[in-house]
C-alpha positions in Angstrom: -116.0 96.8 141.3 -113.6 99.2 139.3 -116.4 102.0 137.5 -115.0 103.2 133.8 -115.8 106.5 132.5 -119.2 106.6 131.0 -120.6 104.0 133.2 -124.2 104.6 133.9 -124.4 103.9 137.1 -121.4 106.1 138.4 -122.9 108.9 136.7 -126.2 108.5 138.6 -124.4 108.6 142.0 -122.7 111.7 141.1 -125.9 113.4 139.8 -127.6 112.4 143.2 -124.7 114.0 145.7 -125.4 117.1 143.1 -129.1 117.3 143.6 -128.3 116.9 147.4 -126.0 119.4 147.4 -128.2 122.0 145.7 -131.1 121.0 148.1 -129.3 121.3 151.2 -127.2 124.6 150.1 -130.0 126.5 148.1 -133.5 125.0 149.3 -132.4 124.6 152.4 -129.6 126.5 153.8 -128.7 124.2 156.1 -124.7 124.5 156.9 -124.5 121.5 159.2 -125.9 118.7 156.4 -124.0 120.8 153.9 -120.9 119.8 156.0 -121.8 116.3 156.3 -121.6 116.0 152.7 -118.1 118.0 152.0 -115.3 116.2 150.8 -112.2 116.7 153.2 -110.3 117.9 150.4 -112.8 120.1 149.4 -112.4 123.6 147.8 -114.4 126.8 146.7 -114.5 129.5 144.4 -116.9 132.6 144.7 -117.8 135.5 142.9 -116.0 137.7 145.4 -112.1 138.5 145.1 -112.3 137.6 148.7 -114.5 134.2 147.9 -111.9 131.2 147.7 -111.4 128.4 150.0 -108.1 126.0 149.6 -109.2 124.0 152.8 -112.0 122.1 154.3 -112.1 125.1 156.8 -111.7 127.9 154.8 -114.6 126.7 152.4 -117.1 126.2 155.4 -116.0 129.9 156.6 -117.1 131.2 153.2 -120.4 128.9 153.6 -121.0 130.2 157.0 -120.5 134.2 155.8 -122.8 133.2 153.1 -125.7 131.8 154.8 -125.4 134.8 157.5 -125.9 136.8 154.8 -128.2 135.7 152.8 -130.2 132.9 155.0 -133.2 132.5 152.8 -134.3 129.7 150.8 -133.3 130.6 147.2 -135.5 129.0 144.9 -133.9 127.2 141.5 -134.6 124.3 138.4 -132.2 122.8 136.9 -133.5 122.3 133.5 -130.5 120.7 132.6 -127.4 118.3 133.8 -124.9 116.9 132.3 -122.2 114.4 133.9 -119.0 113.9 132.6 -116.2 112.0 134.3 -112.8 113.5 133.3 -110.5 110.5 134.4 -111.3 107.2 135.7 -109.2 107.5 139.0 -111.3 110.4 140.2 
C-alpha cells in the first residue's frame, strides 16, 4: 500500500518513532536503543561548530560524547507536534 501525503495513518507512525526517539535520547539516555532506531543514512546537526555528523558513525560519535557528558535524564513535554510530510517518496 502506496501512503500519500496527508495520510493519517503515515503521520501517526512518524509521530510514534518521534516520541520514541525523544524517550530513549532524553528520558532515557540510552545510546544502544537509540542506535537500534537510527536510520543508516542518518545525519546530525548540533549546537556546537564541532557538532555535525554526515555518517551513521560520525552521528553516533557525537551521541556518545553527548551522553558522557551529560548522562542524566533531561526531563521535557512536548506541548505540541506537528507532522508534515514534504514529498511522498520520502
Amino acid at each position: 500500500m502506496q501512503r500519500k501525503c496527508g495520510d493519517f495513518t503515515m503521520e501517526m507512525e512518524i509521530r510514534k518513532v518521534f516520541e520514541e526517539y525523544l524517550q530513549v535520547y532524553l528520558a532515557k539516555r540510552d545510546f544502544q536503543e537509540m542506535e537500534r532506531i537510527f536510520y543508516s543514512n542518518l545525519t546530525a546537526y548540533g549546537t556546537g561548530e564541532d557538532e555535525k555528523g554526515f555518517s551513521r558513525a560520525d552521528t553516533a560519535a557525537l551521541f556518545v560524547r553527548e551522553l558522557a557528558q551529560c548522562p542524566a535524564s533531561i526531563q521535557y513535554c512536548c506541548d505540541y507536534v506537528h507532522v508534515q510530510v514534504l514529498a511522498e517518496n520520502m
